[in-house]
TORVEXVEX-452309 format. One line per 2 residues: number of its first residue (from 1); for each residue x, y, z of N, C-alpha, C. Coordinates in pm, whole numbers, plus 50000, padded with zeros to 5 digits. Example, Ala and Ser with C-alpha at 12.3 -4.5 7.8 and 13.67 -1.06 7.14 Angstrom:
<sites>
1) 51319/49431/50780/51230/49550/50780/51320/49670/50780 ~ 51285/49775/50708/51367/49894/50714/51290/50003/50787
</sites>
This chain:
<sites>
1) 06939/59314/75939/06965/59331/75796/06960/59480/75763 ~ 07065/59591/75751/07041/59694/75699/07125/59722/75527
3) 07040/59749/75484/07038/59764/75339/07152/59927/75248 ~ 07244/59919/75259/07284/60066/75140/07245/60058/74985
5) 07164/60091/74997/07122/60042/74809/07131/60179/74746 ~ 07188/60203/74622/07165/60296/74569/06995/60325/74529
7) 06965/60481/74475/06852/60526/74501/06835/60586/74357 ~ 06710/60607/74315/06707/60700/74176/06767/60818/74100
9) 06845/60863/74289/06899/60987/74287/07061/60970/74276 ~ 07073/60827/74277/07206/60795/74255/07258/60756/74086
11) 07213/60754/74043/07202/60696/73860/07192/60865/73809 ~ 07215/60837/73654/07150/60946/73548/07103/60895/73476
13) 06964/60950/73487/06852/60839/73398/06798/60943/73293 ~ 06866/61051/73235/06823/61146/73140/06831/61078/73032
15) 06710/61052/72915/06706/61009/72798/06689/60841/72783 ~ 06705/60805/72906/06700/60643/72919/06583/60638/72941
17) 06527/60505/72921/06399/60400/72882/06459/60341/73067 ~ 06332/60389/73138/06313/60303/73275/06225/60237/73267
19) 06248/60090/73388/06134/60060/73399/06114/60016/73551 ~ 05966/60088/73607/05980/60057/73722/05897/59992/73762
21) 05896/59887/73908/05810/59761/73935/05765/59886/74040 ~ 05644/59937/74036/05551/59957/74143/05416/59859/74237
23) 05372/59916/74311/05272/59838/74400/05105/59847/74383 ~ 05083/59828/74221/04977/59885/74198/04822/59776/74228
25) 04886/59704/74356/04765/59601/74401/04642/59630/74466 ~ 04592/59740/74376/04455/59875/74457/04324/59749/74484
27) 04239/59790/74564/04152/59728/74552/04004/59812/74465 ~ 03873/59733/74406/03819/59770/74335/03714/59739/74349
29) 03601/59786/74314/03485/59726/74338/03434/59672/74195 ~ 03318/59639/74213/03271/59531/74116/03233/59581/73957
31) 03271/59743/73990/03271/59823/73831/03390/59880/73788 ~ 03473/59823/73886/03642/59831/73865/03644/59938/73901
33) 03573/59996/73991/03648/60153/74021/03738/60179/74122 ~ 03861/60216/74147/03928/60203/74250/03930/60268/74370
35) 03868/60150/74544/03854/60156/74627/03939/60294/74739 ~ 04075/60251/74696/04164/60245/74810/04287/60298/74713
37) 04352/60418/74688/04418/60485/74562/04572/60500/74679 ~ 04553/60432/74815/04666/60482/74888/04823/60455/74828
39) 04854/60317/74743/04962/60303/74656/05012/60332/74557 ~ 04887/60349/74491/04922/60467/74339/04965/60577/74415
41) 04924/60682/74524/04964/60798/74569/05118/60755/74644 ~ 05163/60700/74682/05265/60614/74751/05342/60641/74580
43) 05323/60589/74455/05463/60590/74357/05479/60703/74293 ~ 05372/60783/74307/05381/60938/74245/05511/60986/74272
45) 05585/60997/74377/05697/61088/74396/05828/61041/74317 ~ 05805/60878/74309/05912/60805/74224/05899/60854/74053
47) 05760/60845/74012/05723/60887/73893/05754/61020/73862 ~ 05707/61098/73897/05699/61281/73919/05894/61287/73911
49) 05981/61252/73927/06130/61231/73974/06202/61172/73800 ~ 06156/61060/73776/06175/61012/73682/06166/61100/73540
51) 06022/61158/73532/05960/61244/73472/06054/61347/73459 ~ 06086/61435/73565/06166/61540/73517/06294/61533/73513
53) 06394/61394/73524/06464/61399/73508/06462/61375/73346 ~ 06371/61349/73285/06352/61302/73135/06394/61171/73100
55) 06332/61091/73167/06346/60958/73133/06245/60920/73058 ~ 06256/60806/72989/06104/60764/72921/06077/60581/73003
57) 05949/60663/73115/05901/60565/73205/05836/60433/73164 ~ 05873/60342/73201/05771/60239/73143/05749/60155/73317
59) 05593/60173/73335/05560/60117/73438/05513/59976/73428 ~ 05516/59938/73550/05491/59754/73517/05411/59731/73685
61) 05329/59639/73741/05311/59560/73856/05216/59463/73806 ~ 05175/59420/73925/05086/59292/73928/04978/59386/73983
63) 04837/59252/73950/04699/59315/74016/04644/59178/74066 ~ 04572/59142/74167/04556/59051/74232/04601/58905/74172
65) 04544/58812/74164/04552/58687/74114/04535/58622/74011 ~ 04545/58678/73925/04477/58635/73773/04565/58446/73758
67) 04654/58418/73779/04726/58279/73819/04759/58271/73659 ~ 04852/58355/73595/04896/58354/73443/04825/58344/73346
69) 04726/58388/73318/04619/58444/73227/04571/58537/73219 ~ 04503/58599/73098/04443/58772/73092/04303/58719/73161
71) 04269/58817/73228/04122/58812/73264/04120/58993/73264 ~ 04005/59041/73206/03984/59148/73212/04005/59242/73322
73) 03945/59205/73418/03901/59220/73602/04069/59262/73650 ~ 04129/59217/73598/04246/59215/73690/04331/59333/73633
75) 04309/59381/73476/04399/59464/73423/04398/59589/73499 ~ 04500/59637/73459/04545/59782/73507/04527/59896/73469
77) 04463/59904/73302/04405/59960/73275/04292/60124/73350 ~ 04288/60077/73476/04244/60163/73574/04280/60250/73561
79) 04399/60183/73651/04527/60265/73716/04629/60329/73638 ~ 04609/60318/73506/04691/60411/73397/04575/60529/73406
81) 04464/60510/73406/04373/60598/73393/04390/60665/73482 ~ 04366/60654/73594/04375/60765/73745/04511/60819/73757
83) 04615/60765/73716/04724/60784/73711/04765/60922/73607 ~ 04674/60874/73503/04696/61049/73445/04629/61127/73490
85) 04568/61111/73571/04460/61220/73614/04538/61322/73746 ~ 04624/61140/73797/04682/61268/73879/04826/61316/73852
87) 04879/61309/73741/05018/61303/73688/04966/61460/73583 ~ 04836/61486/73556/04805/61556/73476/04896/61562/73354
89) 04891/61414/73302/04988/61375/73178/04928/61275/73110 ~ 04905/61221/72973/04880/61044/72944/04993/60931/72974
91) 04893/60883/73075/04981/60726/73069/04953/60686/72935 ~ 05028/60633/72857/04990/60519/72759/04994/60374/72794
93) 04875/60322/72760/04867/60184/72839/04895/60073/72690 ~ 04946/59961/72747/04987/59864/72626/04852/59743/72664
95) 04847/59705/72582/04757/59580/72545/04800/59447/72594 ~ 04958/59441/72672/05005/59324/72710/05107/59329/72786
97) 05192/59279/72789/05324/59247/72903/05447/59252/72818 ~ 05476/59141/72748/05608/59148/72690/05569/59104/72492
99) 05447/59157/72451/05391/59143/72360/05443/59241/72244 ~ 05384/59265/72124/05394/59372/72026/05351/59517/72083
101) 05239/59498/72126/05195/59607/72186/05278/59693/72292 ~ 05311/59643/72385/05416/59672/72429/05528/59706/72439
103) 05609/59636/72345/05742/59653/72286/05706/59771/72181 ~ 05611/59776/72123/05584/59889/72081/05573/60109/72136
105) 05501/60039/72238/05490/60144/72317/05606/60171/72386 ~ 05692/60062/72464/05821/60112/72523/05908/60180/72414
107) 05922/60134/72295/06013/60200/72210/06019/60331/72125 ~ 05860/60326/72135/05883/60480/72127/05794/60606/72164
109) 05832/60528/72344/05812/60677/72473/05956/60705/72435 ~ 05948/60899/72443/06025/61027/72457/06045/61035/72604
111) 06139/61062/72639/06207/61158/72734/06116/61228/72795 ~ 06046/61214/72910/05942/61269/72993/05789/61199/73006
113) 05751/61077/72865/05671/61016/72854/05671/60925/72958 ~ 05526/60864/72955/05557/60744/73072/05385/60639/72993
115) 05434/60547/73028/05334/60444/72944/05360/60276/73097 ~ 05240/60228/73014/05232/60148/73146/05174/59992/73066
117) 05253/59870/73105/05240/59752/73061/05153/59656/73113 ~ 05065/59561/73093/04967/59504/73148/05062/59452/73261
119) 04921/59391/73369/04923/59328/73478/05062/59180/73425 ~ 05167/59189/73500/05281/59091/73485/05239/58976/73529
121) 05142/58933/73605/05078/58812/73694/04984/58757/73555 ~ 04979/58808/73421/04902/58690/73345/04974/58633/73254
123) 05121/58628/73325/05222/58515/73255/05256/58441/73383 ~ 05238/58311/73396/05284/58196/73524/05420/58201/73534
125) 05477/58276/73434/05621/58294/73447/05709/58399/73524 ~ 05578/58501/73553/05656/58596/73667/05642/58566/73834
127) 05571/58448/73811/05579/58454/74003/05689/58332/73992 ~ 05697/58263/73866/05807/58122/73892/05985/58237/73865
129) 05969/58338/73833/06124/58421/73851/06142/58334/73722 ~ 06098/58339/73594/06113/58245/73478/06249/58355/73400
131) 06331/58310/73393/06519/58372/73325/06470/58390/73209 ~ 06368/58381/73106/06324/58439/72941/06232/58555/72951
133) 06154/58566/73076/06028/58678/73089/06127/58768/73106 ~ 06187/58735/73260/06283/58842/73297/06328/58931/73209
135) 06381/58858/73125/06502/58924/73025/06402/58973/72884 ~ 06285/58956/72870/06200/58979/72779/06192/59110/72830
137) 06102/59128/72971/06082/59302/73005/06200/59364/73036 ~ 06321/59303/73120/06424/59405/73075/06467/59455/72983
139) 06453/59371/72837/06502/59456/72692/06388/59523/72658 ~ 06299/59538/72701/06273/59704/72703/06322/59851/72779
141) 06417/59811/72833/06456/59945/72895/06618/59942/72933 ~ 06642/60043/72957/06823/60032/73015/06852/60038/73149
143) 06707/60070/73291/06765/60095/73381/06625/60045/73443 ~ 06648/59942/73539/06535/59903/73629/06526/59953/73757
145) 06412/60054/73820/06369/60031/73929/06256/60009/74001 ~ 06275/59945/74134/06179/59895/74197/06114/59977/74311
147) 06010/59967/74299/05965/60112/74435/05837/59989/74479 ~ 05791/59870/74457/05733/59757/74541/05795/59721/74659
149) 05732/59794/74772/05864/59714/74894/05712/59580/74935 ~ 05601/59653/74880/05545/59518/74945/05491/59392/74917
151) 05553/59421/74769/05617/59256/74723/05778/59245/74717 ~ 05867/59302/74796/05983/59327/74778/06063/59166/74824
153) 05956/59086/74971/06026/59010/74973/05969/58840/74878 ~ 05931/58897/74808/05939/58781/74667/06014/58814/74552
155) 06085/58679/74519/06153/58651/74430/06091/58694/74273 ~ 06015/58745/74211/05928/58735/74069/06026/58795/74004
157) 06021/58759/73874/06065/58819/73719/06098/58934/73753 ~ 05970/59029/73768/05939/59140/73794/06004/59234/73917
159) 06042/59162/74019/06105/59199/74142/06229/59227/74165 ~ 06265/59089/74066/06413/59057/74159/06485/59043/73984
161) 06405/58931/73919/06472/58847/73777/06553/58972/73668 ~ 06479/59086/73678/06555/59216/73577/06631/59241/73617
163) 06673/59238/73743/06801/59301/73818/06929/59216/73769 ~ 06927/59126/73696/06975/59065/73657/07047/59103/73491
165) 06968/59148/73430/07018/59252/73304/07014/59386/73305 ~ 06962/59454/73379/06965/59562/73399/07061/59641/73528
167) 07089/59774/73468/07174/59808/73608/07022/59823/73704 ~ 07046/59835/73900/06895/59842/73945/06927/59907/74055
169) 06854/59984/74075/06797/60101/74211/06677/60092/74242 ~ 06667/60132/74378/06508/60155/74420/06477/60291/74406
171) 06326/60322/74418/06278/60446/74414/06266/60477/74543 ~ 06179/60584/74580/06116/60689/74720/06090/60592/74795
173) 06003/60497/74753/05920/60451/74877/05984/60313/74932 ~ 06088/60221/74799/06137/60129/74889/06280/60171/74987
175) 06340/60322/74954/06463/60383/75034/06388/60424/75128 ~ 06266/60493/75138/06237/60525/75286/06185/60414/75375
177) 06171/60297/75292/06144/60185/75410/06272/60107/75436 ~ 06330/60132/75403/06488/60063/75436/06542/60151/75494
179) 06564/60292/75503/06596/60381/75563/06527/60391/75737 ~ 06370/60402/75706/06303/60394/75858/06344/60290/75922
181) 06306/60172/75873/06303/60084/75927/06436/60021/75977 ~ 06530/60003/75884/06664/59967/75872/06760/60072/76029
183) 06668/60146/76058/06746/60233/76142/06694/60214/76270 ~ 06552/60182/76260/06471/60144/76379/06572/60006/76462
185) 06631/59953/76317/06597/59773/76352/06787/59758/76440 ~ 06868/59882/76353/07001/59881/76352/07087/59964/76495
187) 06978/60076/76481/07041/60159/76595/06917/60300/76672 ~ 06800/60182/76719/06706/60271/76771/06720/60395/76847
189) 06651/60484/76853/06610/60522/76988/06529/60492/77085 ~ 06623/60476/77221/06522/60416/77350/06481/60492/77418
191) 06394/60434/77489/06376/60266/77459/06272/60203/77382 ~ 06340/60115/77307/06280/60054/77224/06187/59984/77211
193) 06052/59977/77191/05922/59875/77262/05867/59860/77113 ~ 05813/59701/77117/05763/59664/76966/05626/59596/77043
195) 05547/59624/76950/05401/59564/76998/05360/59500/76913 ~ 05355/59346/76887/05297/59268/76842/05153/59167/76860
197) 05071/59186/76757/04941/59123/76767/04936/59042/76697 ~ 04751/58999/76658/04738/58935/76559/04695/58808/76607
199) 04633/58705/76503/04597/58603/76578/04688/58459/76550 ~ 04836/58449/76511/04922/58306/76505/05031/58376/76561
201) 05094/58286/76657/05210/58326/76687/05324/58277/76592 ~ 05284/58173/76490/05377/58052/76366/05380/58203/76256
203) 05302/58316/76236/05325/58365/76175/05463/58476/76214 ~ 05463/58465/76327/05581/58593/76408/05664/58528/76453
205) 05661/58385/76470/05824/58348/76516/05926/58356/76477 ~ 06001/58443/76381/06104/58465/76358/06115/58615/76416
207) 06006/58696/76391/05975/58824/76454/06004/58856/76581 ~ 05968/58776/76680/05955/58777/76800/06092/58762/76855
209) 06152/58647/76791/06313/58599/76780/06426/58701/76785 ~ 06374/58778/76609/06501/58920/76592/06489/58969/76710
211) 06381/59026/76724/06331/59154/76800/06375/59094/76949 ~ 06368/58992/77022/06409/58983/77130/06582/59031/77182
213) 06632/59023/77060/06738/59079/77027/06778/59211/77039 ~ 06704/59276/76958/06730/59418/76954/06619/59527/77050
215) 06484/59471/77140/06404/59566/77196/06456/59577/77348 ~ 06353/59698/77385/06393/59648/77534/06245/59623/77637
217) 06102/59648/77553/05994/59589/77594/05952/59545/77454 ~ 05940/59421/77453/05803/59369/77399/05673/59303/77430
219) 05600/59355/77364/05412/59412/77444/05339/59277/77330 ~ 05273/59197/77404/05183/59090/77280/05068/59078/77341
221) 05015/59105/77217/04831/59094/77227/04825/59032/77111 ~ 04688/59053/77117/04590/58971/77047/04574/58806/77030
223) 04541/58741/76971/04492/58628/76993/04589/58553/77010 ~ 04745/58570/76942/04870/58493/77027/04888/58542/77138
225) 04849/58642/77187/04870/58612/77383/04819/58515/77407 ~ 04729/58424/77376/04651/58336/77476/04763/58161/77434
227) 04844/58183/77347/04951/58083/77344/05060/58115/77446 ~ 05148/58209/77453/05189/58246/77588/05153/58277/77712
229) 04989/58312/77737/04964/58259/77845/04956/58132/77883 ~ 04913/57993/77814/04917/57923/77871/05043/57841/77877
231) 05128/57884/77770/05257/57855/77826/05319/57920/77991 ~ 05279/58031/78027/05291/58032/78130/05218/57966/78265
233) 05104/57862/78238/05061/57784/78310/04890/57877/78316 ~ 04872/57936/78233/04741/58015/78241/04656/57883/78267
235) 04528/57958/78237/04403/57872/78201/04321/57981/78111 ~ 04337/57940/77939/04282/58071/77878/04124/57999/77820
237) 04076/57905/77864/03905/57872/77808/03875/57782/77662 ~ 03865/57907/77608/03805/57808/77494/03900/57970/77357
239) 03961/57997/77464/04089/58125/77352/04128/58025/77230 ~ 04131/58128/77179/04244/58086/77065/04355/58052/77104
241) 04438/57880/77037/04524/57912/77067/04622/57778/76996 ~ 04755/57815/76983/04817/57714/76911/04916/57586/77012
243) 04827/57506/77010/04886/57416/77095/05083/57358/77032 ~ 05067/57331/76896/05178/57312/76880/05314/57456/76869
245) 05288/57559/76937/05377/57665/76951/05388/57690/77113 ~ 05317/57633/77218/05325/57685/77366/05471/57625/77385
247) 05551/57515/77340/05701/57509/77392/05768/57607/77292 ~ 05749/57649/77219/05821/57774/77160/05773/57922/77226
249) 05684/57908/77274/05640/58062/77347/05743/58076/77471 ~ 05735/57949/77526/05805/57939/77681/05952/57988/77647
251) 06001/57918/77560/06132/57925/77532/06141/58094/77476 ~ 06057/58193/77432/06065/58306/77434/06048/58349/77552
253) 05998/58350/77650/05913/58385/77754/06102/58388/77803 ~ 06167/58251/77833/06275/58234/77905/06416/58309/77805
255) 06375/58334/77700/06524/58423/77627/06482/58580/77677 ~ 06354/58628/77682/06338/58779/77695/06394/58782/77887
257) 06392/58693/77949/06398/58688/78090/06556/58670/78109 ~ 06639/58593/77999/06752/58605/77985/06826/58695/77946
259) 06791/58823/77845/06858/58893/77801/06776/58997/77851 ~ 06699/59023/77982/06623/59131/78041/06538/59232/77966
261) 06468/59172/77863/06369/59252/77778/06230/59264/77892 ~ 06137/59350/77907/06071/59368/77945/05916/59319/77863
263) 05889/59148/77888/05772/59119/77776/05654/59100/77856 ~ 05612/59202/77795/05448/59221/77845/05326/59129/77772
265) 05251/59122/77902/05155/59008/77827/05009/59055/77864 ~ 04870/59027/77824/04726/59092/77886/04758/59035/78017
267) 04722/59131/78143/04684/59103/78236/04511/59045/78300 ~ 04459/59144/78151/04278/59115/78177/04241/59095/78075
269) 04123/59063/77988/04113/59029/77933/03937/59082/77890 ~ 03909/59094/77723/03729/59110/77752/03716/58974/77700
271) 03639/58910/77754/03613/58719/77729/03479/58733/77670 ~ 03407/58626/77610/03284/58598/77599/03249/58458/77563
273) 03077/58425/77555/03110/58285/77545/03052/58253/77400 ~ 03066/58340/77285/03119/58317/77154/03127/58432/77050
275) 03188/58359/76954/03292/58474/76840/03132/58512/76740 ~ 03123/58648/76787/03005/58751/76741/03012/58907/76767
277) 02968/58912/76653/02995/59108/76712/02892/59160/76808 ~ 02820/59077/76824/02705/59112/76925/02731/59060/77062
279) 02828/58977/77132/02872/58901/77224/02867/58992/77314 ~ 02836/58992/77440/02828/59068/77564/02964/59010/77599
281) 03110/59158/77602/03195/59106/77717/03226/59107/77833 ~ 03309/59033/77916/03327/59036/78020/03456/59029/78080
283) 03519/59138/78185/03601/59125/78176/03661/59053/78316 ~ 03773/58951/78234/03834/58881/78363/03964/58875/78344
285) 04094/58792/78444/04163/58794/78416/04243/58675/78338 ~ 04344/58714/78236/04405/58693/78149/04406/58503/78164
287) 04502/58540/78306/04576/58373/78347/04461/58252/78391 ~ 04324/58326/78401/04235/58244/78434/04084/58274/78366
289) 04030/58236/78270/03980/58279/78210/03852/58128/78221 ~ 03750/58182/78213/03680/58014/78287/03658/57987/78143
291) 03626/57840/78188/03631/57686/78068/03558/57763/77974 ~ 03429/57852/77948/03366/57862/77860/03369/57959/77797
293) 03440/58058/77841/03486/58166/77797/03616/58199/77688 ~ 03593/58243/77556/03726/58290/77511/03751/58428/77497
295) 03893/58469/77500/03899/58608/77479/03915/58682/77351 ~ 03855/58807/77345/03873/58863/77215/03935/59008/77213
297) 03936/59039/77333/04020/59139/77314/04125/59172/77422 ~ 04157/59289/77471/04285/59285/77570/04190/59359/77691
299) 04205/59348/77820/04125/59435/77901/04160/59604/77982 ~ 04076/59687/78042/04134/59796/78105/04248/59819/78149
301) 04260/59740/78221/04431/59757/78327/04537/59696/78208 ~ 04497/59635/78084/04656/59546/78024/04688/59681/77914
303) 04521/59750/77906/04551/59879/77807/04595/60005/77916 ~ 04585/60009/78051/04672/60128/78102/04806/60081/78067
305) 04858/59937/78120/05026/59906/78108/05092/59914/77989 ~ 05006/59870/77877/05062/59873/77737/05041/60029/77711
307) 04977/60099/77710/04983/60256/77673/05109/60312/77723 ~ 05161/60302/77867/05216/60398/77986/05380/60268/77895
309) 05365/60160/77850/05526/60152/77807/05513/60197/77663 ~ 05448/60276/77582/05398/60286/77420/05461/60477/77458
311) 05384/60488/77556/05407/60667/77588/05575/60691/77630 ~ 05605/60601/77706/05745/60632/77737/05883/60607/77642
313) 05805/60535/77552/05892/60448/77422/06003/60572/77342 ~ 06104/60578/77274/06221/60611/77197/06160/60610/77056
315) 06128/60470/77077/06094/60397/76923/06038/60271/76940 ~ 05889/60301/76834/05795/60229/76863/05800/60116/76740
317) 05779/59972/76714/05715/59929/76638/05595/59816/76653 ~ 05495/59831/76542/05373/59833/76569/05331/59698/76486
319) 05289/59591/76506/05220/59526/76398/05126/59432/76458 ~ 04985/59397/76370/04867/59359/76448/04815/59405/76565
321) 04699/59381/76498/04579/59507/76608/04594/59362/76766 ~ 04562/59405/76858/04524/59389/76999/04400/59298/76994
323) 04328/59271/76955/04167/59169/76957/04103/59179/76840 ~ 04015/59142/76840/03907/59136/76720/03823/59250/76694
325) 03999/59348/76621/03929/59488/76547/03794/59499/76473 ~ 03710/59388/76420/03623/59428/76313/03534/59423/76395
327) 03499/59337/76512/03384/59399/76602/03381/59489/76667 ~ 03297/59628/76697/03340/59768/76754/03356/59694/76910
329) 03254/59614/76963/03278/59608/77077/03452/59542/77126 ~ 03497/59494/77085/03625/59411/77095/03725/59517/76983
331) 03713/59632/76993/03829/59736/76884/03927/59819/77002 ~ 03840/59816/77130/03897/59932/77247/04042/59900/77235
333) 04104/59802/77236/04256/59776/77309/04300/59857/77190 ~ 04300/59760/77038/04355/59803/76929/04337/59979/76908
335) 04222/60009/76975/04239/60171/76961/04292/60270/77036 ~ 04285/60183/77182/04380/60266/77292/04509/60269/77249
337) 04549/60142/77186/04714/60129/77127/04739/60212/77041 ~ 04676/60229/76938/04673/60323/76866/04692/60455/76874
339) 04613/60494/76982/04635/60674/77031/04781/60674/77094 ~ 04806/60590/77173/04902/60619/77275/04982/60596/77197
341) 05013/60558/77074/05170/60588/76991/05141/60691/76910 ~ 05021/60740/76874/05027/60863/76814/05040/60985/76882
343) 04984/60952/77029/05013/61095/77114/05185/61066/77224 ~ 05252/60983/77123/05389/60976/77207/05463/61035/77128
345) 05601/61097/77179/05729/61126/77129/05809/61046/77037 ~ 05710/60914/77045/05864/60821/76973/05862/60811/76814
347) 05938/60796/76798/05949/60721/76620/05827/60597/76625 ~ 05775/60637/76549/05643/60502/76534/05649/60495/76401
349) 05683/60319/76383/05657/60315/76306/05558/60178/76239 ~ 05433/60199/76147/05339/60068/76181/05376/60005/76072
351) 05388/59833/76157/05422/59772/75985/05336/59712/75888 ~ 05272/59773/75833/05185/59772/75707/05048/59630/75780
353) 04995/59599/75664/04873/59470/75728/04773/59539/75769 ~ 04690/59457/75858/04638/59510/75964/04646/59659/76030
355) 04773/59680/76064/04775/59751/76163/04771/59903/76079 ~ 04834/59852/75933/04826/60002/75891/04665/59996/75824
357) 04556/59924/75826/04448/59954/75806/04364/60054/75929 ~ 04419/59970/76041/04369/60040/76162/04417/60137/76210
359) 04525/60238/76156/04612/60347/76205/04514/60407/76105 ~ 04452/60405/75970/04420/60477/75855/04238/60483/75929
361) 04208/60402/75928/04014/60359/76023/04051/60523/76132 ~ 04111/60481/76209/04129/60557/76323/04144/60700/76300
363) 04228/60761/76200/04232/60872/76175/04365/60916/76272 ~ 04442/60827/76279/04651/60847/76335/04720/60870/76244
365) 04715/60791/76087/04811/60797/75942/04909/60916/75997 ~ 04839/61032/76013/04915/61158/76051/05027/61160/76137
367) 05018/61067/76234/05084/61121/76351/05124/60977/76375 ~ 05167/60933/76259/05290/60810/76267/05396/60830/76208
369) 05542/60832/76211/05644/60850/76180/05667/60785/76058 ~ 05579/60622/76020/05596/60614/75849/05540/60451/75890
371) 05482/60441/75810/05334/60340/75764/05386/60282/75661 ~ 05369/60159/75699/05491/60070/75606/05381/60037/75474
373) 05460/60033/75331/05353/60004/75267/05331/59869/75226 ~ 05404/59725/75296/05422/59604/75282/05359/59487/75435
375) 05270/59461/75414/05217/59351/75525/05369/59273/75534 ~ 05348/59116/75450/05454/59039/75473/05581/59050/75404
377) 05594/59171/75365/05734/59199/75343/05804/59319/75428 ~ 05735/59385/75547/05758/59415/75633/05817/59337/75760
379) 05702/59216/75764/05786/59109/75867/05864/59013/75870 ~ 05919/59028/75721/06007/58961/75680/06166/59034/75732
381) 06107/59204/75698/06180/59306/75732/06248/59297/75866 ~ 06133/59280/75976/06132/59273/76103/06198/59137/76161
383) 06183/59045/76073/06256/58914/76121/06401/58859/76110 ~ 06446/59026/75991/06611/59041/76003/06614/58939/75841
385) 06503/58938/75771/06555/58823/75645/06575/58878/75520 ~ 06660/58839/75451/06703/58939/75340/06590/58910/75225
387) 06526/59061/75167/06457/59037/75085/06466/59035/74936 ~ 06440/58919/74872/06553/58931/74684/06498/59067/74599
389) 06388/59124/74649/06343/59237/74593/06447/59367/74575 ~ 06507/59369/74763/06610/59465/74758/06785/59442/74714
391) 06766/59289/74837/06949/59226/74781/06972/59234/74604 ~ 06863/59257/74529/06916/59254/74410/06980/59375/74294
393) 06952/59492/74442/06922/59636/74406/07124/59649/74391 ~ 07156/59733/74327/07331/59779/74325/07341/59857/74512
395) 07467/59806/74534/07474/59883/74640/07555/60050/74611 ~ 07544/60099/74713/07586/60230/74698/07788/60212/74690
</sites>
């Protein structure tokens, strides 16, 4: 799926009323102060752009789950706050969504102003893509864009439903993920090696699918290796593992062997005989792993082979850590993986989740080619499926 969508830089948005769907799903602690500011800093460049072209901004997203009701906890209110702090400007924040307050405030921001509308998730009508909300927040403005790539592949009001009355472009951050990625997926540089983890393989089977397509090693760890090992006749213990996916592993196992992809699997394994961060491991191998033993992470020799094809790689892509990152003892694989695409030549690029928590833990962010800012709208990305966030964008 590669995307030409026009971009912010493609429109003239001087004197026009925007409105843009950002990713303002920060996390917070229990005095609402915000944790983790990495997505607000992620829409600044879209904002800062808007701004001087003299538009009058009207910002909009969701904040966790409120399930179509106001609850205090969830407003955004924050994030207008920090937002001027680092815009060194006032957000003006509205009291609601598609209310008086609101319609108030959109109508009369000036040309360079920017004001910001409650959390869209406390109407049940923006995750149902409801055709009256939609068209409620689009008549506040003349030009919609979306810079959420990581709700990009849901359908909401907010996402997809304005694109519908409004002309629509994306901002910075959803063109450079259609751009990276879209180029990774379309016309890499090799050779091409994707490393997939994590613990369901039902969550990556379409993933595994594209990509068998377009890589020329693919590397699997973490707790779905132990479904393709025993599709290969292993013996993985008391592993994790999805019995109803081992005839779909095989049948990968036999397309990468058909179309000569190079798919790497743990050769060793650190086992133990239960799920604790205190577990003494042990390391054995992969295909035989005794009855009482499960594995939790990847072992020495499967992290020399996976490094030495990560180092030689064109173009890397990255998603789910290698074992059970949150225990230090079971983090080694996920961190050896980690270095060895940051100290390689290739295009790396991690796709959001997990893996971009553990590129950020680690102290790599730097020395990755671009850190996706969408978990499952990245592997939606990766699975070649069109997302209504972007298909709804004007093409170029």
């Amino acid at each position: 799926m590669t995307y030409n969508k026009k971009s912010i830089e493609d429109i003239c948005v001087k004197g026009k009323k925007v409105l843009v769907r950002c990713d303002f799903n920060v996390p917070q602690d229990e005095d609402l102060n915000i944790t983790d500011e990495t997505r607000i800093l992620g829409a600044l460049p879209t904002i800062k752009y808007l701004k001087e072209q003299g538009a009058a901004v009207i910002l909009c997203s969701h904040l966790g789950r409120p399930k179509g009701e106001f609850k205090s906890k969830y407003s955004l209110a924050p994030v207008a706050k920090r937002l001027s702090e680092l815009l060194d400007c006032e957000v003006k924040m509205a009291e609601d969504v598609i209310g008086e307050s609101a319609k108030t405030m959109a109508a009369s921001l000036q040309p360079g102003e920017i004001g910001m509308i409650e959390n869209v998730r406390f109407h049940k009508e923006e995750e149902k893509n409801d055709a009256a909300f939609a068209k409620e927040l689009a008549s506040m403005a003349e030009v919609y864009v979306n810079d959420a790539f990581g709700t990009a592949h849901r359908a909401h009001a907010s996402t997809a439903g304005v694109a519908d009355y409004l002309p629509a472009v994306c901002g910075y951050l959803i063109q450079k993920e259609i751009d990276v990625m879209g180029t990774a997926l379309s016309n890499p540089k090799r050779p091409f090696v994707a490393v997939l983890g994590g613990a369901k393989v039902s969550d990556k089977i379409g993933v595994i699918n594209n990509l068998l397509e377009k890589v020329d090693t693919l590397i699997v760890g973490g707790a779905m290796a132990y479904t393709f090992t025993k599709a290969k006749g292993g013996n993985i213990g008391t592993s994790k593992c999805e019995d109803d996916k081992v005839e779909y592993a095989a049948e990968m196992l036999k397309k990468a062997a058909d179309k000569g992809v190079n798919f790497l699997l743990p050769v060793d394994t650190l086992a133990t005989d239960h799920f604790a961060a205190d577990a003494v491991p042990t390391v054995v191998p992969t295909m035989a792993i005794p009855d009482d033993l499960m594995g939790l992470d990847i072992g020495p020799k499967t992290v020399e082979i996976f490094s030495e094809a990560v180092a030689n790689a064109g173009t890397v892509v990255w998603n789910g850590p290698m074992g059970v990152f949150e225990f230090d003892a079971y983090a080694g694989g996920t961190r050896a993986v980690a270095s060895a695409i940051a100290g390689s030549n290739a295009i790396s690029i991690i796709g959001g989740g997990d893996s971009a928590a553990a590129v950020e833990q680690l102290g790599f962010a730097d020395k990755m080619t671009h850190i996706s800012t969408g978990g499952g709208a990245s592997l939606e990305f990766l699975e070649g499926l069109e997302l209504p966030g972007i298909a709804c964008l004007q093409d170029k």
